[in-house]
PyMOL Python script that loads the backbone (N, CA, C, O; Angstrom):
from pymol import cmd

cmd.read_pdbstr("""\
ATOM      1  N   UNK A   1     131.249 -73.289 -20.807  1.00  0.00           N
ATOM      2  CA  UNK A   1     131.989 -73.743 -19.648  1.00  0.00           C
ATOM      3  C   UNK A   1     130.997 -74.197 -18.592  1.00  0.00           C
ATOM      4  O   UNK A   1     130.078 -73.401 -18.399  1.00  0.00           O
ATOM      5  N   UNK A   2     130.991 -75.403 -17.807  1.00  0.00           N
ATOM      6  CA  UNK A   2     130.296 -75.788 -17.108  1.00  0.00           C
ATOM      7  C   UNK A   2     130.454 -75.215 -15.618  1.00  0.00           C
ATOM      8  O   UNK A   2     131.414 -75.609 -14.955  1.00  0.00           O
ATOM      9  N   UNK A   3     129.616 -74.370 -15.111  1.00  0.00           N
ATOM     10  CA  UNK A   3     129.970 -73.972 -14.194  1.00  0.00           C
ATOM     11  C   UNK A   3     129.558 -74.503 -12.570  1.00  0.00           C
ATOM     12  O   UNK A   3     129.705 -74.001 -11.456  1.00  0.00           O
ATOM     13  N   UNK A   4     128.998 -75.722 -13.059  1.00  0.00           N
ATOM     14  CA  UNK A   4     128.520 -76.325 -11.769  1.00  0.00           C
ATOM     15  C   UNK A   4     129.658 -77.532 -11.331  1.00  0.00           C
ATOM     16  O   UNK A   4     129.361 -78.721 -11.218  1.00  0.00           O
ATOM     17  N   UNK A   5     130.951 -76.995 -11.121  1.00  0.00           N
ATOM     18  CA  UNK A   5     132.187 -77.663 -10.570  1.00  0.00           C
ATOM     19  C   UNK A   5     132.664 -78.628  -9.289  1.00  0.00           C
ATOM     20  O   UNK A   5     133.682 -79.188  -8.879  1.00  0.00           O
ATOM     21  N   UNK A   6     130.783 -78.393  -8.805  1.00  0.00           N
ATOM     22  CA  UNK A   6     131.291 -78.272  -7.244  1.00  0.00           C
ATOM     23  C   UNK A   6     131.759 -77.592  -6.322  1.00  0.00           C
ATOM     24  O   UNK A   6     132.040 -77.908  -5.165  1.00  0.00           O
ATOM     25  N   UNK A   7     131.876 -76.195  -7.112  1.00  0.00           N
ATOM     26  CA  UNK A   7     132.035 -74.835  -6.507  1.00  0.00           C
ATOM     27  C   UNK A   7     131.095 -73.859  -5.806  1.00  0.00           C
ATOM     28  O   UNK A   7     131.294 -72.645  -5.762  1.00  0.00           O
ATOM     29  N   UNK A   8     130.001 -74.523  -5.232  1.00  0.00           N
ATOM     30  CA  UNK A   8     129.662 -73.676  -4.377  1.00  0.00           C
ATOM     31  C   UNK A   8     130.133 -72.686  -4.034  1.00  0.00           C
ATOM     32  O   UNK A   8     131.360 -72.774  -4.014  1.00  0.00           O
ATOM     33  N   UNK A   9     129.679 -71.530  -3.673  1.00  0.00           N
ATOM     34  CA  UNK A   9     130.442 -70.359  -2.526  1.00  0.00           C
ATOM     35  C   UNK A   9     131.127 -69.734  -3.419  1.00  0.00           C
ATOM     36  O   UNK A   9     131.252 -68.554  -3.091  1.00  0.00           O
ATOM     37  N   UNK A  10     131.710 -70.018  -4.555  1.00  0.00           N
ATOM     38  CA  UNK A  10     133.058 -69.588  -5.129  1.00  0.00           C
ATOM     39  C   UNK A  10     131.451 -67.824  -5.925  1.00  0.00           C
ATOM     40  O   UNK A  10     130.232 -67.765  -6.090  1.00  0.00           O
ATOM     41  N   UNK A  11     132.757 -66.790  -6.124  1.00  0.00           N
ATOM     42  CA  UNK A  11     131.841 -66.094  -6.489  1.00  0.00           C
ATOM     43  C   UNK A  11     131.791 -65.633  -7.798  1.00  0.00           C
ATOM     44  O   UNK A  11     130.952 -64.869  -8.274  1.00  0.00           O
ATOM     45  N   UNK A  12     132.723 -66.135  -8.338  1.00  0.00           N
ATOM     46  CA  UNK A  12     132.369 -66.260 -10.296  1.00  0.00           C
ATOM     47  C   UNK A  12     131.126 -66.665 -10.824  1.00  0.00           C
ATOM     48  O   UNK A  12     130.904 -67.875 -10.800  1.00  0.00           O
ATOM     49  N   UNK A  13     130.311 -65.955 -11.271  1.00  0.00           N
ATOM     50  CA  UNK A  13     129.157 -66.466 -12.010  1.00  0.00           C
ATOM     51  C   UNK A  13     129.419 -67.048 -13.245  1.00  0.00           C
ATOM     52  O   UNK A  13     130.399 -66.993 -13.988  1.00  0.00           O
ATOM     53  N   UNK A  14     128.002 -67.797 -13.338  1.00  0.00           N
ATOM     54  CA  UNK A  14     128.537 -68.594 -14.678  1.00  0.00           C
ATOM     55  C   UNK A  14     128.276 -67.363 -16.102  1.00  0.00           C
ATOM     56  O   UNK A  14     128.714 -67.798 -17.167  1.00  0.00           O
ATOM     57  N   UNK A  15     127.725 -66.153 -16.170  1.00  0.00           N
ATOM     58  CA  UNK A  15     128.131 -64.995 -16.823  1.00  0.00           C
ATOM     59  C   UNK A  15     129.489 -64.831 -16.858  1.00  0.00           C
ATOM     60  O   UNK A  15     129.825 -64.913 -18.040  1.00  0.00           O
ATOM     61  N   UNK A  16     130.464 -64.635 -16.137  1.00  0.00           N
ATOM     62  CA  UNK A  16     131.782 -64.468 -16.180  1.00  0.00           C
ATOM     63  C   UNK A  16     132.315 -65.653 -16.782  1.00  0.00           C
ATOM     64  O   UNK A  16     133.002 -65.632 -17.802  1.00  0.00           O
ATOM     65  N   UNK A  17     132.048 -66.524 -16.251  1.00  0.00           N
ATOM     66  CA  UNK A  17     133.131 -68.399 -16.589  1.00  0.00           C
ATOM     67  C   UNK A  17     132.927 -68.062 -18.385  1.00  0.00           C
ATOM     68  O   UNK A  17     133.804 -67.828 -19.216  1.00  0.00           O
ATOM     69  N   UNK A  18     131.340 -68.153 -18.568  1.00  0.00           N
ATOM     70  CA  UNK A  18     131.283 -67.968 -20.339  1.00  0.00           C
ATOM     71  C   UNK A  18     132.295 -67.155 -20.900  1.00  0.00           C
ATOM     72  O   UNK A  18     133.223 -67.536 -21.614  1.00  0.00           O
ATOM     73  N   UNK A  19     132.010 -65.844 -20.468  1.00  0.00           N
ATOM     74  CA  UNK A  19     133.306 -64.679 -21.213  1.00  0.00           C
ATOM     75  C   UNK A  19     134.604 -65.121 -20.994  1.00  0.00           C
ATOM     76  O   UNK A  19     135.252 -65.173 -22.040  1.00  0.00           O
ATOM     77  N   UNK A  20     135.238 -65.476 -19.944  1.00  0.00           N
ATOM     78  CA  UNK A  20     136.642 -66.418 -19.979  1.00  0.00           C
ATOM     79  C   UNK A  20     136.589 -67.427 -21.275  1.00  0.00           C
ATOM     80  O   UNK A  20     137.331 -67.494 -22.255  1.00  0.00           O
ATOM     81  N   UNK A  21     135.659 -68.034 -20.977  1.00  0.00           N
ATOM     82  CA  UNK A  21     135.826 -69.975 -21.729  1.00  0.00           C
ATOM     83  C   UNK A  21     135.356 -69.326 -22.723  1.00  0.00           C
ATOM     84  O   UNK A  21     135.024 -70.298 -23.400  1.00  0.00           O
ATOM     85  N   UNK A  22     134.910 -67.950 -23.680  1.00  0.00           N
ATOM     86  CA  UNK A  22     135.122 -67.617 -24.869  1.00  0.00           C
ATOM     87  C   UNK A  22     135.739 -67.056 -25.644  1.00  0.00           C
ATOM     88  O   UNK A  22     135.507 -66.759 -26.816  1.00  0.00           O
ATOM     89  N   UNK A  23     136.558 -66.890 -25.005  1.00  0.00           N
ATOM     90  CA  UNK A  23     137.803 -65.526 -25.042  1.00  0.00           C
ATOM     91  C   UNK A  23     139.554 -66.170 -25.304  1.00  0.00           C
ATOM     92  O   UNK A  23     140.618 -65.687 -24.917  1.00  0.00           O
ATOM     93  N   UNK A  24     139.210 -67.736 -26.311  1.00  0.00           N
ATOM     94  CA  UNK A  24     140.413 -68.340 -26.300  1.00  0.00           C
ATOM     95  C   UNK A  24     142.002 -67.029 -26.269  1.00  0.00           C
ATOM     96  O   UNK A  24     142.112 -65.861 -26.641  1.00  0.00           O
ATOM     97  N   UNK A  25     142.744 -67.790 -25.778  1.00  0.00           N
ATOM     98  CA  UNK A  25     143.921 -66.960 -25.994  1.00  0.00           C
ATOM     99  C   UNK A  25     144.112 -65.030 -25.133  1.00  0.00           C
ATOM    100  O   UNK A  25     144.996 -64.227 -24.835  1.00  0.00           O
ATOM    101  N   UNK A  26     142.716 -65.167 -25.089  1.00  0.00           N
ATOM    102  CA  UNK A  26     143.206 -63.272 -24.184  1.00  0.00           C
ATOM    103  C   UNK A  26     143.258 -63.789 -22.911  1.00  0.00           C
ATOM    104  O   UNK A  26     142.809 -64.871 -22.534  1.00  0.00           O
ATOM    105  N   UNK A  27     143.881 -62.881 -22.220  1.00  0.00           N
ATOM    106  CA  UNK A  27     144.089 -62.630 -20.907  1.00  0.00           C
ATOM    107  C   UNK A  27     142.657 -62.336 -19.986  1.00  0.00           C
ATOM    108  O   UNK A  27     141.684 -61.692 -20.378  1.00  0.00           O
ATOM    109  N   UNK A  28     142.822 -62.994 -18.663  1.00  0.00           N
ATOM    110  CA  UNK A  28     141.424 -62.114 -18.084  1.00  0.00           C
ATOM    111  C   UNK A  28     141.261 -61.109 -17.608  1.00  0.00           C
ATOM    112  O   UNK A  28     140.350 -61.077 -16.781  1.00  0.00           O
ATOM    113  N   UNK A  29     141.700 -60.364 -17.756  1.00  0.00           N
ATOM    114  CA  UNK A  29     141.294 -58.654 -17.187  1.00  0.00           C
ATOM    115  C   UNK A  29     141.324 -58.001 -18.252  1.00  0.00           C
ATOM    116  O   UNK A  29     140.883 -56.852 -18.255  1.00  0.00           O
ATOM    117  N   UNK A  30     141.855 -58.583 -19.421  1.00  0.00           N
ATOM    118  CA  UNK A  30     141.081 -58.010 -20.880  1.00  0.00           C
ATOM    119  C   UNK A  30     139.746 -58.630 -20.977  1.00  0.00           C
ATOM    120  O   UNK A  30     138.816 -57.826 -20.922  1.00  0.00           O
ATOM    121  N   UNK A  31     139.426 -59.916 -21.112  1.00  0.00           N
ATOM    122  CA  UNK A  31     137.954 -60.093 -21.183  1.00  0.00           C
ATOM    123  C   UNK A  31     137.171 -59.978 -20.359  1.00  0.00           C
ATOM    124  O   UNK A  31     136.073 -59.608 -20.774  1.00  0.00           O
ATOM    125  N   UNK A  32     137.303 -60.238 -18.685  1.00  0.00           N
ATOM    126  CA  UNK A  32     136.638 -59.733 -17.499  1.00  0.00           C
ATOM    127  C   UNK A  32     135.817 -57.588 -17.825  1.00  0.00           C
ATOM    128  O   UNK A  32     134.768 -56.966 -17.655  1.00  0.00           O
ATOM    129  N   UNK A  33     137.278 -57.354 -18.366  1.00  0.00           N
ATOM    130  CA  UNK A  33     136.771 -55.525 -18.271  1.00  0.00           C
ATOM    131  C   UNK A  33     136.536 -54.510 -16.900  1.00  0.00           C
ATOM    132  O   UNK A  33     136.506 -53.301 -16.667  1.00  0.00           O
ATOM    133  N   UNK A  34     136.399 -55.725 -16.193  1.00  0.00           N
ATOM    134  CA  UNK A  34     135.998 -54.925 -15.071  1.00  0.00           C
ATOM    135  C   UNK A  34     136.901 -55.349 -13.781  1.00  0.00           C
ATOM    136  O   UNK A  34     137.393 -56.460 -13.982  1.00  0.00           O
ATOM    137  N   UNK A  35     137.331 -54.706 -12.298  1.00  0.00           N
ATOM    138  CA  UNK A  35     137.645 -55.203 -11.531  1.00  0.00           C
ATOM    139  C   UNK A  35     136.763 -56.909 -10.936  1.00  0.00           C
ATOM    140  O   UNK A  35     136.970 -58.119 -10.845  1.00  0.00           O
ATOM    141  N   UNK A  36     136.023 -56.156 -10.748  1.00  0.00           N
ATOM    142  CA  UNK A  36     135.163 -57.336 -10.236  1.00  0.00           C
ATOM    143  C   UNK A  36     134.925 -58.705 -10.722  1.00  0.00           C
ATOM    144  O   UNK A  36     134.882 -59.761 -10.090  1.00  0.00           O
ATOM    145  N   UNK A  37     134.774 -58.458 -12.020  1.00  0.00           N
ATOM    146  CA  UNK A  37     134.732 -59.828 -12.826  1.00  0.00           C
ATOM    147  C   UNK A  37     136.152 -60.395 -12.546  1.00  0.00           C
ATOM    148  O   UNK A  37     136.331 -61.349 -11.789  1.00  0.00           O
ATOM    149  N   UNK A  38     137.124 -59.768 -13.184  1.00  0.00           N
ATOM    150  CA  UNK A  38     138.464 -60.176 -12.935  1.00  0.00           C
ATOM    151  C   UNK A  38     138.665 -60.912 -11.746  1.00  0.00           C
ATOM    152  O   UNK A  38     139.088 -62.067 -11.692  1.00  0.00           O
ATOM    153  N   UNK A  39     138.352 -60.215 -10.824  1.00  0.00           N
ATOM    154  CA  UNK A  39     139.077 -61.210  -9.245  1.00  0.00           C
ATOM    155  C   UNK A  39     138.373 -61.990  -9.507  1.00  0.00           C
ATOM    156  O   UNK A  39     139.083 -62.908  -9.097  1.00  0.00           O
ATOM    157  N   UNK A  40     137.172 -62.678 -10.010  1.00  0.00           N
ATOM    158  CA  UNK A  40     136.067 -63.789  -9.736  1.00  0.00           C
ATOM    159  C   UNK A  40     136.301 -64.499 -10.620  1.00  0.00           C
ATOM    160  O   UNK A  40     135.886 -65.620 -10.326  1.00  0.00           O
ATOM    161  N   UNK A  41     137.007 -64.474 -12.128  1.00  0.00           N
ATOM    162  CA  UNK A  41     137.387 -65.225 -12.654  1.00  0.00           C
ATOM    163  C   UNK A  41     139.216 -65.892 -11.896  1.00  0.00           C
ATOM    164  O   UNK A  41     139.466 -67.097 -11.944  1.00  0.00           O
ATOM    165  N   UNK A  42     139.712 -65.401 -11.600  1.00  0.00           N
ATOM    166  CA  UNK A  42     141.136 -65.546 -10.932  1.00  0.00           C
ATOM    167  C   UNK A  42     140.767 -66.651  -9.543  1.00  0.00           C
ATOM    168  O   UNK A  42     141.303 -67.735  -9.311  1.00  0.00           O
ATOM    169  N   UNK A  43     139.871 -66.080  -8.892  1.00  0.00           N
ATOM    170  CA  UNK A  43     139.309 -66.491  -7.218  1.00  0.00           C
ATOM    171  C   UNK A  43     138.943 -67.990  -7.861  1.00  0.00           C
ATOM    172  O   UNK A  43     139.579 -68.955  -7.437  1.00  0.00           O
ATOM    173  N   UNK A  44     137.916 -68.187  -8.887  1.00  0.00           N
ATOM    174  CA  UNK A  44     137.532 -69.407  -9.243  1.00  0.00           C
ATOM    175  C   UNK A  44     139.166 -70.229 -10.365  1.00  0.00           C
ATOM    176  O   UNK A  44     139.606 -71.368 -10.518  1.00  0.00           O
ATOM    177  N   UNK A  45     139.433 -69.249 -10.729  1.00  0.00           N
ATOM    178  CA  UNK A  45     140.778 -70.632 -11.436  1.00  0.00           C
ATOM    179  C   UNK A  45     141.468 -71.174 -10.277  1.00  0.00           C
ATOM    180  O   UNK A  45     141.841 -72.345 -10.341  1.00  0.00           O
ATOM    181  N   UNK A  46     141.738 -70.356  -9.010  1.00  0.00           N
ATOM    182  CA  UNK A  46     142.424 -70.807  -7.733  1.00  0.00           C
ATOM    183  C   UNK A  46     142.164 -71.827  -6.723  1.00  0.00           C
ATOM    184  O   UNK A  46     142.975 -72.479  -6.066  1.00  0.00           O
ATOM    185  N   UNK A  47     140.519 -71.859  -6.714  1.00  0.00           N
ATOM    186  CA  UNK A  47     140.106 -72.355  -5.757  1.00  0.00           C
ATOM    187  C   UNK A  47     140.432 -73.990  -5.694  1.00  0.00           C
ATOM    188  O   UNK A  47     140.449 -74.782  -6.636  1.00  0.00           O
ATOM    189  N   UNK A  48     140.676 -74.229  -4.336  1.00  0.00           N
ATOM    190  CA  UNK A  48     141.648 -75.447  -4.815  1.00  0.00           C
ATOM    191  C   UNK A  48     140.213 -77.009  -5.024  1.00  0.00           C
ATOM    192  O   UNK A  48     140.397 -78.192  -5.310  1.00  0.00           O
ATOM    193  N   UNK A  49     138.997 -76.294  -4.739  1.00  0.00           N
ATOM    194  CA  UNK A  49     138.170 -77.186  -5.405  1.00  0.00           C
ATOM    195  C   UNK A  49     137.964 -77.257  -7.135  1.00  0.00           C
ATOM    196  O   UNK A  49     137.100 -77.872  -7.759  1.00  0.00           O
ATOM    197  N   UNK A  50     138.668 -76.716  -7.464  1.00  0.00           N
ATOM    198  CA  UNK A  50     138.457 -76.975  -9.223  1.00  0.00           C
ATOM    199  C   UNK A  50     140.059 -77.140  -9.515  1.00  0.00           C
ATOM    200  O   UNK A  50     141.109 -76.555  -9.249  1.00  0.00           O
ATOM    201  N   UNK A  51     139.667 -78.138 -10.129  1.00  0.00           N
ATOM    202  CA  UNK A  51     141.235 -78.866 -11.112  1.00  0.00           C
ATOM    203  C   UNK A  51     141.132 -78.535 -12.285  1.00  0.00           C
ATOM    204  O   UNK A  51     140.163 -78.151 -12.940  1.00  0.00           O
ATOM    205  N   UNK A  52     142.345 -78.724 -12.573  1.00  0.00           N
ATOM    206  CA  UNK A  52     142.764 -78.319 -13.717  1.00  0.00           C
ATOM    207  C   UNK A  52     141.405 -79.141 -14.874  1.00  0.00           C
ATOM    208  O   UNK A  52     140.543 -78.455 -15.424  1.00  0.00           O
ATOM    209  N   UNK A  53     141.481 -80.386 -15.006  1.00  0.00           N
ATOM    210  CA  UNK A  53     140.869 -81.569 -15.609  1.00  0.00           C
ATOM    211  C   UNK A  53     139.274 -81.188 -15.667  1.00  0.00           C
ATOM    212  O   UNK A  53     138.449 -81.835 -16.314  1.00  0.00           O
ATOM    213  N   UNK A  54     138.938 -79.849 -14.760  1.00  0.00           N
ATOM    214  CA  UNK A  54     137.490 -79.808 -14.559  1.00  0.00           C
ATOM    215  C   UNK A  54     136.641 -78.458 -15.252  1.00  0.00           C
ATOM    216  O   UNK A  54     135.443 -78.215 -15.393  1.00  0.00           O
ATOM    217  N   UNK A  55     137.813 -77.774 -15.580  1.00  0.00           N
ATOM    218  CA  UNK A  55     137.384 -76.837 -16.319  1.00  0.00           C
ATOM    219  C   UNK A  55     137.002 -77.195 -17.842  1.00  0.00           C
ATOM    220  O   UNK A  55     136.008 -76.620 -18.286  1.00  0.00           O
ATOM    221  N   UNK A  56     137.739 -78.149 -18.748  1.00  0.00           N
ATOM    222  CA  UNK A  56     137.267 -78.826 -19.634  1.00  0.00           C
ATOM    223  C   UNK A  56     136.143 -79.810 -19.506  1.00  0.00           C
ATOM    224  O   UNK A  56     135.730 -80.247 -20.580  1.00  0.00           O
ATOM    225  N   UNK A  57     135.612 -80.210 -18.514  1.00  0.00           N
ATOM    226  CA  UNK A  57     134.997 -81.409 -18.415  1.00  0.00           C
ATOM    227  C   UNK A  57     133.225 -81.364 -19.153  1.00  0.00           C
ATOM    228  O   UNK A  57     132.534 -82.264 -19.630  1.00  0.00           O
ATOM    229  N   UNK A  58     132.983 -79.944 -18.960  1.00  0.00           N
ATOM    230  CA  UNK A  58     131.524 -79.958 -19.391  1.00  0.00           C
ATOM    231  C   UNK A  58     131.978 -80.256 -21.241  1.00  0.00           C
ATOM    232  O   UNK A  58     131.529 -81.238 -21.833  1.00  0.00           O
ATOM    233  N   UNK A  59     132.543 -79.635 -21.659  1.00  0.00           N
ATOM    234  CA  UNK A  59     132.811 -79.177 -22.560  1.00  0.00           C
ATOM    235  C   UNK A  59     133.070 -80.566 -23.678  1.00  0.00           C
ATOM    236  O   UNK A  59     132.848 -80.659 -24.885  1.00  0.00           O
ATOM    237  N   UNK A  60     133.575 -81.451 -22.790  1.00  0.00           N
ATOM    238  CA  UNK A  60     134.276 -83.015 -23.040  1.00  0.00           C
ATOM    239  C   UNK A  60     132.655 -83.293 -23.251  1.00  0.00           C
ATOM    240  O   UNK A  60     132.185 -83.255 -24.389  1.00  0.00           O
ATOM    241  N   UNK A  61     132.011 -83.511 -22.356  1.00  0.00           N
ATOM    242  CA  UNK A  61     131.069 -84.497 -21.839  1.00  0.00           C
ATOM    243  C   UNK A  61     129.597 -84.019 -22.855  1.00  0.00           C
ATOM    244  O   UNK A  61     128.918 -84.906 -23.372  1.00  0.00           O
ATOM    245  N   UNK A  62     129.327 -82.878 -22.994  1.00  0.00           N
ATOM    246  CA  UNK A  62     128.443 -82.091 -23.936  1.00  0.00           C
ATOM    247  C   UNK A  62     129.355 -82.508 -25.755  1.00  0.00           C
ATOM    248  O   UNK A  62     128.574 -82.390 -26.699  1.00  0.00           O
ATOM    249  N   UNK A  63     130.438 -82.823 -26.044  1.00  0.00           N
ATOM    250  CA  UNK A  63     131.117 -83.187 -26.910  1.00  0.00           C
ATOM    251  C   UNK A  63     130.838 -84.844 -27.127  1.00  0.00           C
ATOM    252  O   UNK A  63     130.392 -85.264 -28.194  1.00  0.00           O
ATOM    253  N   UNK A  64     131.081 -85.527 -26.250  1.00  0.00           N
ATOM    254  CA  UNK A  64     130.406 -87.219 -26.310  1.00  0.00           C
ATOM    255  C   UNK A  64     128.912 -87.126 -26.504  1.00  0.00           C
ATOM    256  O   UNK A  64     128.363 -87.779 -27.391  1.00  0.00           O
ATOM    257  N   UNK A  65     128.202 -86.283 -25.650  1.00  0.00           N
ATOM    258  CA  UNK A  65     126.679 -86.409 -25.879  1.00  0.00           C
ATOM    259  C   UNK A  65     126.072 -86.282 -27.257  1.00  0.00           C
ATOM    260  O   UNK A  65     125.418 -87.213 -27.727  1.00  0.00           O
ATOM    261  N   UNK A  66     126.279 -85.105 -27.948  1.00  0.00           N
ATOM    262  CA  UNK A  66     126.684 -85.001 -29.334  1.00  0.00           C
ATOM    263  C   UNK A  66     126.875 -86.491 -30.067  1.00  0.00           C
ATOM    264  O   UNK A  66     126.150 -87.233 -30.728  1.00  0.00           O
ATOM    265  N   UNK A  67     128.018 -86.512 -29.666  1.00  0.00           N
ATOM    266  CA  UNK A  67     128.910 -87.549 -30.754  1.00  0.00           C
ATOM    267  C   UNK A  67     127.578 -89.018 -30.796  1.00  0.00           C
ATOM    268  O   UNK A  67     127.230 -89.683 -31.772  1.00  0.00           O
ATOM    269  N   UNK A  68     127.126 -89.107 -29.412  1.00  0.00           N
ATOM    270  CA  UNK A  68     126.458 -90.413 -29.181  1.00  0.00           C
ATOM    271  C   UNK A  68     124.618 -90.698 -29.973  1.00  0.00           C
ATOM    272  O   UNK A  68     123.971 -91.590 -30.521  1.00  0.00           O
ATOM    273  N   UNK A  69     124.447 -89.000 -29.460  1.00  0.00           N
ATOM    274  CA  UNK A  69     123.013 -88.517 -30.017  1.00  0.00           C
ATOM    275  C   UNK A  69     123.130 -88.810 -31.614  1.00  0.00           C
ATOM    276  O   UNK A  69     122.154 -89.281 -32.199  1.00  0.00           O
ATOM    277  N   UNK A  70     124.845 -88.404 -32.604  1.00  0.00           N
ATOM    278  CA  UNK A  70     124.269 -88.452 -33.723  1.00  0.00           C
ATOM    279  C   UNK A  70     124.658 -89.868 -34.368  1.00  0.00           C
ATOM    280  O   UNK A  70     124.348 -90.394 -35.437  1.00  0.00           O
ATOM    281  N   UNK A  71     125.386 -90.237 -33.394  1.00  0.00           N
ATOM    282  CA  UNK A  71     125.552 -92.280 -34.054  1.00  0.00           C
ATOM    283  C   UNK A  71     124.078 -92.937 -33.821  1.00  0.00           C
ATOM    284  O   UNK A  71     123.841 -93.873 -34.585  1.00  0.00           O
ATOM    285  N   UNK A  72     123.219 -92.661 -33.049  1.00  0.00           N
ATOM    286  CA  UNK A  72     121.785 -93.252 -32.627  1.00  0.00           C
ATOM    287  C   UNK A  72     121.233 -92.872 -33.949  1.00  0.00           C
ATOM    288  O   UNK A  72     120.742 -93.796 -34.596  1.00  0.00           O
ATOM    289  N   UNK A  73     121.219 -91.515 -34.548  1.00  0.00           N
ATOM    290  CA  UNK A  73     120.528 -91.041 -35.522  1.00  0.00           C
ATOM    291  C   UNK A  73     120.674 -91.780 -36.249  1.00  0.00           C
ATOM    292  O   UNK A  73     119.726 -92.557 -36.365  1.00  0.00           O
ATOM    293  N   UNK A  74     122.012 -92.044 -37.264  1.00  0.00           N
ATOM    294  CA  UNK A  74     122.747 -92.895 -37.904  1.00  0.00           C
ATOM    295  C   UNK A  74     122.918 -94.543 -37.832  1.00  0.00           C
ATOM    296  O   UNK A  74     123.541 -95.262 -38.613  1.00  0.00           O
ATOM    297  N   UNK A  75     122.297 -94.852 -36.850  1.00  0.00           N
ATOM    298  CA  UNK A  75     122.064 -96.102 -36.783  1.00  0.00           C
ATOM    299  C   UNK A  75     120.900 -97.088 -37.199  1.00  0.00           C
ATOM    300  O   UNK A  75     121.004 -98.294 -36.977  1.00  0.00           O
TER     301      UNK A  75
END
""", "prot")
cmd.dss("prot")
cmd.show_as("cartoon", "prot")
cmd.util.cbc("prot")
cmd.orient("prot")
């Protein structure tokens, strides 16, 4: 998960964002474990500087880089 959103300030580390963005399908205060993590994963899904569209975006963009790196190979 890319955690450089433009979220400054926000206090989710990108330690936490990983355990969310690996944890398809559970809930976060099952994968958080802890109070703390929990609110910081919640505080950062809220913050109205991250969209919806932006939480996928590293993920997209590291997925094209890939795709582009191995057509060059192949070419």
């Amino acid at each position: 998960m890319d955690a450089s959103l433009g979220t400054r300030g926000l206090a989710a580390d990108s330690a936490t964002l990983t355990q969310i963005g690996s944890a398809n399908g559970q809930s976060i205060p099952l994968v958080c474990q802890d109070w703390a993590n929990t609110k910081a994963g919640y505080r950062f899904c809220s913050a109205e500087r991250v969209s919806e569209a932006d939480i996928p975006a590293g993920h997209f963009r590291s997925t094209r880089d890939r795709a582009a790196a191995a057509e060059r190979r192949h070419s």
